[in-house]
PQR file with spaces between the fields and no chain letter, atoms N, CA, C, O and H, PARSE charges and radii, in Angstrom:
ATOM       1  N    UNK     1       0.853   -1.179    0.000 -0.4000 1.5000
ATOM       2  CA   UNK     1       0.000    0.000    0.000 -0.0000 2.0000
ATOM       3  C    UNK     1       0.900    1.244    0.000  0.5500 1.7000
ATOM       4  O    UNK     1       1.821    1.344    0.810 -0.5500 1.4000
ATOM       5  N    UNK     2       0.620    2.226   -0.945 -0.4000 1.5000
ATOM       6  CA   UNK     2       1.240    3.438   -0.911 -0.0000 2.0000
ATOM       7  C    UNK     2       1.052    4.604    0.024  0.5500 1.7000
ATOM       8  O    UNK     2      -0.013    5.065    0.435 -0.5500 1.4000
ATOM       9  H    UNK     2      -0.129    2.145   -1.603  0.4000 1.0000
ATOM      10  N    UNK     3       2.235    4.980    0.273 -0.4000 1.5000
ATOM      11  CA   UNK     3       2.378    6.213    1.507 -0.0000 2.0000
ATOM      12  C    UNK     3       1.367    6.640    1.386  0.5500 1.7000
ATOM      13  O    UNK     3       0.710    6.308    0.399 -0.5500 1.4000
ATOM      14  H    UNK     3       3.100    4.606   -0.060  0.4000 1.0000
ATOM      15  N    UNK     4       0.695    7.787    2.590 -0.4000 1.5000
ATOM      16  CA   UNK     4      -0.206    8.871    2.311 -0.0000 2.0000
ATOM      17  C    UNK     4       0.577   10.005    2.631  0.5500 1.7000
ATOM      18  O    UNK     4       1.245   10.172    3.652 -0.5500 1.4000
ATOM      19  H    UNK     4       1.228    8.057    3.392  0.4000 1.0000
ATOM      20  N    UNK     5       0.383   11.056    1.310 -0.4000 1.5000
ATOM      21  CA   UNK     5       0.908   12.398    1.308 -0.0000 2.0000
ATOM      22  C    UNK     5       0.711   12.703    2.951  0.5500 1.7000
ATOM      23  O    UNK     5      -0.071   12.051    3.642 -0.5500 1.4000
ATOM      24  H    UNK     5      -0.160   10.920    0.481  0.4000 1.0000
ATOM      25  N    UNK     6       1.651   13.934    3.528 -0.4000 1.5000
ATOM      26  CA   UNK     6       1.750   14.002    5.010 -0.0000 2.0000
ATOM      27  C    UNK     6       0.761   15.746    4.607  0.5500 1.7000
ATOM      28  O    UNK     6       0.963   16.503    3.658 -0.5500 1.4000
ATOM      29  H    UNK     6       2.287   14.464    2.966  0.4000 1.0000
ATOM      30  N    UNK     7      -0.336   15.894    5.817 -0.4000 1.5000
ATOM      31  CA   UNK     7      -1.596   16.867    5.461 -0.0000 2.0000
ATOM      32  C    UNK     7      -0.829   18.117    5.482  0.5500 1.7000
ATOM      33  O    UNK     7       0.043   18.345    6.321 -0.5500 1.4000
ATOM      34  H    UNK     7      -0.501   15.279    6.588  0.4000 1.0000
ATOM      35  N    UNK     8      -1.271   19.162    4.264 -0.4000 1.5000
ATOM      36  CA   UNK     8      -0.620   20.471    4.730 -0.0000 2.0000
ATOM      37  C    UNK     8      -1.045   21.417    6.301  0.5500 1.7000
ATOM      38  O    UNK     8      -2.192   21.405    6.748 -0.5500 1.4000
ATOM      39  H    UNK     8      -1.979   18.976    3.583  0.4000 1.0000
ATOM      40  N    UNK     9      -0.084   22.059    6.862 -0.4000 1.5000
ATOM      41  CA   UNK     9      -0.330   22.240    7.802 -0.0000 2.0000
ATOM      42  C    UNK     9      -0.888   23.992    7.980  0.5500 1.7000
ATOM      43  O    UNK     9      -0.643   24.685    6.993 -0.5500 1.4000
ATOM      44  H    UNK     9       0.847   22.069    6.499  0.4000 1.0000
ATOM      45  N    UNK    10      -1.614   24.710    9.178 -0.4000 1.5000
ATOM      46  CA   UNK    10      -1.797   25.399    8.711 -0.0000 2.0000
ATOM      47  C    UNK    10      -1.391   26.927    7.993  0.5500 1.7000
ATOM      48  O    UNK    10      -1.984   27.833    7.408 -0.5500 1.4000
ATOM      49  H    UNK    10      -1.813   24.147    9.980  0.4000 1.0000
ATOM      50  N    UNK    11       0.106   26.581    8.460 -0.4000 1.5000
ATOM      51  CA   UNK    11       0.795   27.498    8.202 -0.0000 2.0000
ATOM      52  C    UNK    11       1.658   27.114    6.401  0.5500 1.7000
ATOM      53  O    UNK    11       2.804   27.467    6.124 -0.5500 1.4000
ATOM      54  H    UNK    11       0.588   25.846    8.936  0.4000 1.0000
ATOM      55  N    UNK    12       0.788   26.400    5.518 -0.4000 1.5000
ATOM      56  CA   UNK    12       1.347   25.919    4.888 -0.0000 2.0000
ATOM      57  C    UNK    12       1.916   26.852    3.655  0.5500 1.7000
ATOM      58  O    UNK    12       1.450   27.986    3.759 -0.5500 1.4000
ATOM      59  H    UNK    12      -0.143   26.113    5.743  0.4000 1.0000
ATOM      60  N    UNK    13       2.533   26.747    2.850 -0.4000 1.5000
ATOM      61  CA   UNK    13       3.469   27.935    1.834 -0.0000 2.0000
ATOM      62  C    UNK    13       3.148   27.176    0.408  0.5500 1.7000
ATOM      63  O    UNK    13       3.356   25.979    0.210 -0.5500 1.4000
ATOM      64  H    UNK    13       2.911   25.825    2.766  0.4000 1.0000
ATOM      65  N    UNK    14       2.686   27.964   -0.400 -0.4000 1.5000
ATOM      66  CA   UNK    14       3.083   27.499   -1.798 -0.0000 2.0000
ATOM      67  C    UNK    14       3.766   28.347   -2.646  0.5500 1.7000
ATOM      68  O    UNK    14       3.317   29.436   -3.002 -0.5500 1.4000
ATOM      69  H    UNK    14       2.518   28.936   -0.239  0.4000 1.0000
ATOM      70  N    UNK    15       4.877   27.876   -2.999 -0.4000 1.5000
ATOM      71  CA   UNK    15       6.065   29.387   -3.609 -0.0000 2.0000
ATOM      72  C    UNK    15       6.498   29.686   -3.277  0.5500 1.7000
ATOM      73  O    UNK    15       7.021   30.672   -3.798 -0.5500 1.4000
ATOM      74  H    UNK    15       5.242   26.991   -2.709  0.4000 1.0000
ATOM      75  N    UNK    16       7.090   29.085   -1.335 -0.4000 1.5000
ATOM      76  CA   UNK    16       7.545   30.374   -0.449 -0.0000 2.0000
ATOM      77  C    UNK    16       6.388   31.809   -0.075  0.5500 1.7000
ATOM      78  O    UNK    16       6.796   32.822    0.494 -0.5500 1.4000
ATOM      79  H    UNK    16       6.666   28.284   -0.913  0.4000 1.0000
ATOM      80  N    UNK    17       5.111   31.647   -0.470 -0.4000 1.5000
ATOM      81  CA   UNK    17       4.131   32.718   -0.042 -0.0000 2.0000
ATOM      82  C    UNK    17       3.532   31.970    0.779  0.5500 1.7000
ATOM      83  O    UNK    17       3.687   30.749    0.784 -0.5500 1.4000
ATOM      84  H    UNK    17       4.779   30.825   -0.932  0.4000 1.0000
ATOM      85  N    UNK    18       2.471   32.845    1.896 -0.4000 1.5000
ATOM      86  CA   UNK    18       1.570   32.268    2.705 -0.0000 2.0000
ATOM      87  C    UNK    18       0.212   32.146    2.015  0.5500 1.7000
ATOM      88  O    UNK    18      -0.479   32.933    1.369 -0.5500 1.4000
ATOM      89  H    UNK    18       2.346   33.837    1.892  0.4000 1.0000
ATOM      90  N    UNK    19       0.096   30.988    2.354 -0.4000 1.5000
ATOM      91  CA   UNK    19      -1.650   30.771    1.855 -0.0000 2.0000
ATOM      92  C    UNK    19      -2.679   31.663    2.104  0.5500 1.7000
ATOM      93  O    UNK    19      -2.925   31.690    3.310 -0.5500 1.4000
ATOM      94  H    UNK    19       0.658   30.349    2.878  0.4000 1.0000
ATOM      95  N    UNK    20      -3.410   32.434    1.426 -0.4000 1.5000
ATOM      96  CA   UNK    20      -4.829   33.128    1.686 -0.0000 2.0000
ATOM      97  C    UNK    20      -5.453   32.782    2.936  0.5500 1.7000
ATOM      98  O    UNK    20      -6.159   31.780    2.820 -0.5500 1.4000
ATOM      99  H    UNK    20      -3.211   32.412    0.446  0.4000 1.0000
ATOM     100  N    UNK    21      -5.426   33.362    4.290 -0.4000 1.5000
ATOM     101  CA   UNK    21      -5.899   33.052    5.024 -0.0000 2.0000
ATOM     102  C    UNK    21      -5.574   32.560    6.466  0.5500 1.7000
ATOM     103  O    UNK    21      -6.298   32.615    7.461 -0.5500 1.4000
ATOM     104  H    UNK    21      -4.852   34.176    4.384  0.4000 1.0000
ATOM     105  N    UNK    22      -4.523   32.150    6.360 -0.4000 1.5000
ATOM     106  CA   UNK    22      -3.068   31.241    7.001 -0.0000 2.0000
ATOM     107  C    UNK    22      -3.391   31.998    8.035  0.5500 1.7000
ATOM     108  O    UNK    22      -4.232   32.897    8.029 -0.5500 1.4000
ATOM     109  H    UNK    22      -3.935   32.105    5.552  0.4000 1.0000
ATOM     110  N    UNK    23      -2.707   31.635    8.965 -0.4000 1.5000
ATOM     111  CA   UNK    23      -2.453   32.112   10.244 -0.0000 2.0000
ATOM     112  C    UNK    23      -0.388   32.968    9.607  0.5500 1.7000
ATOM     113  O    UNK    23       0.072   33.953   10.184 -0.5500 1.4000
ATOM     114  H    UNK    23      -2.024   30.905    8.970  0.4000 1.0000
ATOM     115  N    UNK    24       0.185   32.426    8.725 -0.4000 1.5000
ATOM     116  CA   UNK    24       1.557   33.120    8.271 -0.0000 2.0000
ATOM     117  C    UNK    24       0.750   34.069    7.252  0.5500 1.7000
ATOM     118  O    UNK    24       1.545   34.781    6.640 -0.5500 1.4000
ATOM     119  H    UNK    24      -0.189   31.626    8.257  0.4000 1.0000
ATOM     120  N    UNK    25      -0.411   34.264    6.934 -0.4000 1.5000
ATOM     121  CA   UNK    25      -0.632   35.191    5.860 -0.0000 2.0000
ATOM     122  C    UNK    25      -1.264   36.491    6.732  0.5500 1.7000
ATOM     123  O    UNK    25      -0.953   37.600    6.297 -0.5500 1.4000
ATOM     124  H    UNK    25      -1.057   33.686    7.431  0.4000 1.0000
ATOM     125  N    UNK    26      -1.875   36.457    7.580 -0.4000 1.5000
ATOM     126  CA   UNK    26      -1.936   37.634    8.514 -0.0000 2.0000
ATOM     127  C    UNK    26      -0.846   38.004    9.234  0.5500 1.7000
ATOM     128  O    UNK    26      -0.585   39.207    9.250 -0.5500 1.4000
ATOM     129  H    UNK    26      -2.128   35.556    7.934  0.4000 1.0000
ATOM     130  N    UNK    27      -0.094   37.195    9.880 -0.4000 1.5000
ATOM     131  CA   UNK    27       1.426   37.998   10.622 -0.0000 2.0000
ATOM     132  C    UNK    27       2.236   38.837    9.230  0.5500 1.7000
ATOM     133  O    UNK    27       2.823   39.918    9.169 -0.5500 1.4000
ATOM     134  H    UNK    27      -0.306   36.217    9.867  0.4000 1.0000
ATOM     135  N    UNK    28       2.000   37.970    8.390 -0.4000 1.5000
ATOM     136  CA   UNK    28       2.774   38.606    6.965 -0.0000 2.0000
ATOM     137  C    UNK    28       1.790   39.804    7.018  0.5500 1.7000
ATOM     138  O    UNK    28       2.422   40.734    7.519 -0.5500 1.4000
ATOM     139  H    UNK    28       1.524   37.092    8.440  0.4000 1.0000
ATOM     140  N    UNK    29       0.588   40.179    6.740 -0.4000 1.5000
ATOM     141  CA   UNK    29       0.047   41.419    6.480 -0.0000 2.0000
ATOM     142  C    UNK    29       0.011   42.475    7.802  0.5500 1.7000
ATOM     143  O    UNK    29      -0.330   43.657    7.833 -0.5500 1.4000
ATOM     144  H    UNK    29       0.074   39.424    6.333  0.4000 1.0000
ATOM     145  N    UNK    30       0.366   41.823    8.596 -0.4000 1.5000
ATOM     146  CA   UNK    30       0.533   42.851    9.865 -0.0000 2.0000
ATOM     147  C    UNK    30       1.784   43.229   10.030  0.5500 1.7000
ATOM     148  O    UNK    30       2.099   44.055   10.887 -0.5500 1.4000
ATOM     149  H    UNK    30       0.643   40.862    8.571  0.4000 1.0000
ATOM     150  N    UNK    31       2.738   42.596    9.125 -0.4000 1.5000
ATOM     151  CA   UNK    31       4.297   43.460    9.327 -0.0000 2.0000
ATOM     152  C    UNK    31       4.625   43.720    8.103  0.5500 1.7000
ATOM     153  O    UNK    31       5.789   43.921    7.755 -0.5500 1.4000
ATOM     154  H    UNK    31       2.483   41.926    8.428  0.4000 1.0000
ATOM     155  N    UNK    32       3.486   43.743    7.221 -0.4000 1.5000
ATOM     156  CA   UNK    32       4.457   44.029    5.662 -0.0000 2.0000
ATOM     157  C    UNK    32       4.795   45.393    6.200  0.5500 1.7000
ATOM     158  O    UNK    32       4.267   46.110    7.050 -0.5500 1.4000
ATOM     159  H    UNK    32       2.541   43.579    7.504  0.4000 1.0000
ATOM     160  N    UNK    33       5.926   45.521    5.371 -0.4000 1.5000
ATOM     161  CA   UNK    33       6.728   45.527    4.355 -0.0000 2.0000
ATOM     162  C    UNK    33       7.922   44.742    4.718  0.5500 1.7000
ATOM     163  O    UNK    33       8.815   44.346    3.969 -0.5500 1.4000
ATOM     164  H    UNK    33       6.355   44.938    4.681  0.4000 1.0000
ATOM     165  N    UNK    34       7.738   44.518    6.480 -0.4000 1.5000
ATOM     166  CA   UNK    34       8.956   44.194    7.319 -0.0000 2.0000
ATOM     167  C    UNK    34       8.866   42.393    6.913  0.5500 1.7000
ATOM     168  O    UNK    34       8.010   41.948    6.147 -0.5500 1.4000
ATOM     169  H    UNK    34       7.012   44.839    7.088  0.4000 1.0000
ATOM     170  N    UNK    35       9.690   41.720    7.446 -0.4000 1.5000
ATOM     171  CA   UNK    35       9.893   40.359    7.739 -0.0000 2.0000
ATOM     172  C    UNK    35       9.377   39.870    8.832  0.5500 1.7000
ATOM     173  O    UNK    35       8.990   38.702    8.861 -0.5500 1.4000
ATOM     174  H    UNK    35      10.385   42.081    8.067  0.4000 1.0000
ATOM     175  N    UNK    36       9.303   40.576    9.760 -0.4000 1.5000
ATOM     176  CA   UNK    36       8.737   40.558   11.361 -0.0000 2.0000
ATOM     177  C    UNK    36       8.650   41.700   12.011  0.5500 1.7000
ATOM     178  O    UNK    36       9.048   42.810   11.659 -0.5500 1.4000
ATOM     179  H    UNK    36       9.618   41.525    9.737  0.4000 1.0000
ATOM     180  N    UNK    37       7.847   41.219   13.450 -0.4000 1.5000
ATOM     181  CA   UNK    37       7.526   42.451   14.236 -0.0000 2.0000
ATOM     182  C    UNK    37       8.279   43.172   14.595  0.5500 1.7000
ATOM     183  O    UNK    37       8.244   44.398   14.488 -0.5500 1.4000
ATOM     184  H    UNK    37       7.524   40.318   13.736  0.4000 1.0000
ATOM     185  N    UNK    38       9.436   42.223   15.297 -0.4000 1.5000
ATOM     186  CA   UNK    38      11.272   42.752   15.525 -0.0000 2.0000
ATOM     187  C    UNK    38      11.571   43.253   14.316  0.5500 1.7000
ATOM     188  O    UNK    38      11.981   44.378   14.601 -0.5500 1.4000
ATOM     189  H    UNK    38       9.464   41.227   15.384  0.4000 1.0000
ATOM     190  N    UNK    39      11.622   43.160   13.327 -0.4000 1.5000
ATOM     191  CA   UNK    39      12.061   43.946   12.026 -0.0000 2.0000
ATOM     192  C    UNK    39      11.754   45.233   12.077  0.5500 1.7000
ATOM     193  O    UNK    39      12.450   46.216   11.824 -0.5500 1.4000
ATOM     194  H    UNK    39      11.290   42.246   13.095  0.4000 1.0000
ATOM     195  N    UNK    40      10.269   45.114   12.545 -0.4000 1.5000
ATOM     196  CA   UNK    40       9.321   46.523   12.271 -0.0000 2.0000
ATOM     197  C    UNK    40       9.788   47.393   13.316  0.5500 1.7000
ATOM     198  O    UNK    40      10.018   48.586   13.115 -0.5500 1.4000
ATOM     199  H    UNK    40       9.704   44.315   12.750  0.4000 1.0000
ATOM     200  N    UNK    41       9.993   46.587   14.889 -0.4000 1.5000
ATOM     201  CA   UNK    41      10.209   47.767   15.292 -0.0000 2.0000
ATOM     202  C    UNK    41      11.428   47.690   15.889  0.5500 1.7000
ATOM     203  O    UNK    41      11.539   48.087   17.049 -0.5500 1.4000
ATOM     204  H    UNK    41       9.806   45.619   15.052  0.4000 1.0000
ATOM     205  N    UNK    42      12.401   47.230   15.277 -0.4000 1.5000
ATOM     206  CA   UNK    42      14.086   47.959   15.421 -0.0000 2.0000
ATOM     207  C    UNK    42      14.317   49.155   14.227  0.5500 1.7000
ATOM     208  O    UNK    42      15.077   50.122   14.280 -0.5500 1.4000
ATOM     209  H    UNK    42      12.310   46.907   14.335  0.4000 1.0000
ATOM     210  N    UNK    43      13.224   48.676   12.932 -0.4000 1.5000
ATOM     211  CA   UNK    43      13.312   49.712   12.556 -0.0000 2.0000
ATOM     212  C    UNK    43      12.342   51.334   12.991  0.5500 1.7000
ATOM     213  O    UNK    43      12.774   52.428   12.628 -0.5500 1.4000
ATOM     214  H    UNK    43      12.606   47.891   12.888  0.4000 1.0000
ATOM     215  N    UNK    44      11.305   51.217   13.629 -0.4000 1.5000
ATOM     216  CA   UNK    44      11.024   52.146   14.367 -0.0000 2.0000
ATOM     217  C    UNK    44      11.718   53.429   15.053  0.5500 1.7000
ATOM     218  O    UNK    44      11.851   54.651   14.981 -0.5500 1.4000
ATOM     219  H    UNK    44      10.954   50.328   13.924  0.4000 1.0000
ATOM     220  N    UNK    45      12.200   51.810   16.053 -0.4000 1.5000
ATOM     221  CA   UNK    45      12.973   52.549   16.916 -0.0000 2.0000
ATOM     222  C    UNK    45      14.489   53.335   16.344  0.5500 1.7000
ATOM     223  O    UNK    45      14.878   54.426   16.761 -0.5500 1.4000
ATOM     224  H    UNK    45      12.091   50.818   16.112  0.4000 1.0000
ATOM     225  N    UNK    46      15.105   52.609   15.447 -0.4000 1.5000
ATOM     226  CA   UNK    46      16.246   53.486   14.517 -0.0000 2.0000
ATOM     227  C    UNK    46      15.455   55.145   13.644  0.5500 1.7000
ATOM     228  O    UNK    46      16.121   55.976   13.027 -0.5500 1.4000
ATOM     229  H    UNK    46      14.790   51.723   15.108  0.4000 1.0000
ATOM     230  N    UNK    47      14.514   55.179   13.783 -0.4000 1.5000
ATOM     231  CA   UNK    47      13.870   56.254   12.810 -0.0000 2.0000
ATOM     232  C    UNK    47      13.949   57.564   14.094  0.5500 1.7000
ATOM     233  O    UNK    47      14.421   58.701   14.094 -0.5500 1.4000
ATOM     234  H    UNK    47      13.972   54.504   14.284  0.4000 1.0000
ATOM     235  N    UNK    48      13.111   56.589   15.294 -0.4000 1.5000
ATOM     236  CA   UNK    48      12.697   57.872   16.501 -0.0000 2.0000
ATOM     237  C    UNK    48      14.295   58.259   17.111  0.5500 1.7000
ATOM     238  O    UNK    48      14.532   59.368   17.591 -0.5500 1.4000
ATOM     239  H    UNK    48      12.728   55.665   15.295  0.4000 1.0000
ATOM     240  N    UNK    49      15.230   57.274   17.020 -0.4000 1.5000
ATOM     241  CA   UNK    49      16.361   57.927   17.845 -0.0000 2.0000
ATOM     242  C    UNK    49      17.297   58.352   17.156  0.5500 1.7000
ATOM     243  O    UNK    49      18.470   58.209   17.500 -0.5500 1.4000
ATOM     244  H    UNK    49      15.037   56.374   16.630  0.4000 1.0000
ATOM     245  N    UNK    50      16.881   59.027   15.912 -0.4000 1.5000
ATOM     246  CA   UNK    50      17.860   60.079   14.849 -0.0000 2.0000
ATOM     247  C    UNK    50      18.638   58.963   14.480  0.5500 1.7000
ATOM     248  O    UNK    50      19.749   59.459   14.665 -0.5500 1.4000
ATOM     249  H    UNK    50      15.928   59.142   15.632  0.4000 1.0000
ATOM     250  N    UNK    51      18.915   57.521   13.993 -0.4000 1.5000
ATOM     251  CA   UNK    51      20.017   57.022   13.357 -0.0000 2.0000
ATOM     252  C    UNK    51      19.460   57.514   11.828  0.5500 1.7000
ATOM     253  O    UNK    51      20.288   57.977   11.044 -0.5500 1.4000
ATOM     254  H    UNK    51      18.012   57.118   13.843  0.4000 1.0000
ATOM     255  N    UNK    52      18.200   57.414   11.472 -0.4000 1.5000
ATOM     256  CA   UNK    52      17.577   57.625    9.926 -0.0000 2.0000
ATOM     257  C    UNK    52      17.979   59.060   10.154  0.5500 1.7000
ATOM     258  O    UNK    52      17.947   59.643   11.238 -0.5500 1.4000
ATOM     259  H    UNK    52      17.527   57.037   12.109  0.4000 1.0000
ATOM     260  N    UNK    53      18.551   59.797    8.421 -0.4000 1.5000
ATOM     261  CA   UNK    53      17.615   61.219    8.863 -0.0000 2.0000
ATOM     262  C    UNK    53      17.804   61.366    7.376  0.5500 1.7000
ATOM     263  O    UNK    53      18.717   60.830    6.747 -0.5500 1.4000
ATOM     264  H    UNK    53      18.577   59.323    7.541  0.4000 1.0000
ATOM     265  N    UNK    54      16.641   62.322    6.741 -0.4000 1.5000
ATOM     266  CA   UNK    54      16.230   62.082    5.324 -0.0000 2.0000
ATOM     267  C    UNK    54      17.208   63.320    5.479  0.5500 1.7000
ATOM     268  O    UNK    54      17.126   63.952    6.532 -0.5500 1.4000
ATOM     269  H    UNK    54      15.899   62.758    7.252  0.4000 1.0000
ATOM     270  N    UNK    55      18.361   63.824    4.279 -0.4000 1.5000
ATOM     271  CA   UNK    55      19.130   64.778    4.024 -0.0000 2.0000
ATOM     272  C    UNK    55      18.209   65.700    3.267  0.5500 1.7000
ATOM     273  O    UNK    55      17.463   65.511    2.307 -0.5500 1.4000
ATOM     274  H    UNK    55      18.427   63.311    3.423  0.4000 1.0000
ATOM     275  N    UNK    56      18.527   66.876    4.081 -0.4000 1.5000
ATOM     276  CA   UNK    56      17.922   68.397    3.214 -0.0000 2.0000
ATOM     277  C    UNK    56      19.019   69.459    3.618  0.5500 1.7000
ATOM     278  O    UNK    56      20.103   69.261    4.167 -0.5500 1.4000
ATOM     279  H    UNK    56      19.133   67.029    4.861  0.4000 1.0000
ATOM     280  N    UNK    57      18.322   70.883    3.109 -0.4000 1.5000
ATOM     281  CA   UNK    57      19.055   71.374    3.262 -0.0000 2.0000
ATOM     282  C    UNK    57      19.178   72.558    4.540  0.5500 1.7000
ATOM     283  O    UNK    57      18.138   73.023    5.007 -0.5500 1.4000
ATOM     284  H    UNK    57      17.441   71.044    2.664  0.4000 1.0000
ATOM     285  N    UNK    58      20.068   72.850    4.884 -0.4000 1.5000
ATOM     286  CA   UNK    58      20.149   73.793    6.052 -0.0000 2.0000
ATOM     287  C    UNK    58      19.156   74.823    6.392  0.5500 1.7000
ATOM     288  O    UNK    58      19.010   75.484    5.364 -0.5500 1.4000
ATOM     289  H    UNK    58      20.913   72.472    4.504  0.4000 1.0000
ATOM     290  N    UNK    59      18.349   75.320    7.386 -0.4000 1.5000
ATOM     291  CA   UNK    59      17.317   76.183    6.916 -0.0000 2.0000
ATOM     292  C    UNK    59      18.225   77.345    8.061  0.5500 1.7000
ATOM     293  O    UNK    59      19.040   77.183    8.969 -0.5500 1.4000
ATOM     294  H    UNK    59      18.468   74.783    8.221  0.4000 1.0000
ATOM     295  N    UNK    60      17.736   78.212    7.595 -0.4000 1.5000
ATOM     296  CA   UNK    60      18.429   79.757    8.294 -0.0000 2.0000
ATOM     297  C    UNK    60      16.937   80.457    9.047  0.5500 1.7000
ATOM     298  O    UNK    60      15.768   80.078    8.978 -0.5500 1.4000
ATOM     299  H    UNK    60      17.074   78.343    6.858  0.4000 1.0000
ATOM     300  N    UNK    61      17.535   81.561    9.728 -0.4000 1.5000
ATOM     301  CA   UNK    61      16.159   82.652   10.163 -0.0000 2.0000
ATOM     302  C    UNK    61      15.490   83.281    9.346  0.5500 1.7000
ATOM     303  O    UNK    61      14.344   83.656    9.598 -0.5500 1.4000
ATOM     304  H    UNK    61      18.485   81.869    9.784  0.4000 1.0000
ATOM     305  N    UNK    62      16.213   83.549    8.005 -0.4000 1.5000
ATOM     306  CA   UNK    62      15.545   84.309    7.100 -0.0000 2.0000
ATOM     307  C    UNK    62      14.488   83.005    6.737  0.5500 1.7000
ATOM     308  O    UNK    62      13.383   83.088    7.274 -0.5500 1.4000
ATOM     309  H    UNK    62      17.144   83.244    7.801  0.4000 1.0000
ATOM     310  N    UNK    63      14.708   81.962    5.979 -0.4000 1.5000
ATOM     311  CA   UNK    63      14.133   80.836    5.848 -0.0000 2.0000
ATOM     312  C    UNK    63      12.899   80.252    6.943  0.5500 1.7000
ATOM     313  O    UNK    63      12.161   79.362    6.520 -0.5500 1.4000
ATOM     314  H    UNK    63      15.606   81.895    5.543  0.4000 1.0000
ATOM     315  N    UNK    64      12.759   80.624    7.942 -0.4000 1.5000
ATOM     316  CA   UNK    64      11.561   80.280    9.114 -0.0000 2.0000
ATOM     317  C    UNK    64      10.572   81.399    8.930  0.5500 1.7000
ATOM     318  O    UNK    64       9.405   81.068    9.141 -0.5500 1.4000
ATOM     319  H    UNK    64      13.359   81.347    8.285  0.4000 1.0000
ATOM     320  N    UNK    65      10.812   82.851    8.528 -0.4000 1.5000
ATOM     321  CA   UNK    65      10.296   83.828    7.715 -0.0000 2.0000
ATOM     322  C    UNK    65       9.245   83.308    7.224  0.5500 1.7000
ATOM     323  O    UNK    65       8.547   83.951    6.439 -0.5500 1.4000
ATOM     324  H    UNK    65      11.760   83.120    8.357  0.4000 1.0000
């Protein structure tokens, strides 16, 4: 008698994506864009404690004018 395929589970992947519905397809939509929550918020926290800073340019007093 031949094996029986072993059942997909519910975290199951086709493609490396999470299945519609998954319990990995909501953690995935609750941290996109990130990989994880720790992803999301080390990067957070790098944004709030000045390591990010988008470059512009110097503003002066005349400039707050």
């Amino acid at each position: 008698m031949p094996a029986k395929p072993p059942k997909p589970t519910p975290a199951a992947t086709r493609a490396g994506k999470a299945l519609p519905g998954s319990a990995a397809s909501r953690r995935a939509a609750a941290t996109a864009p990130f990989c994880s929550a720790r992803c999301r918020d080390v990067d957070l926290n790098r944004w709030l404690s000045g390591r990010y800073v988008i470059p512009g340019k110097e503003t002066t007093a005349e400039d707050a004018e």
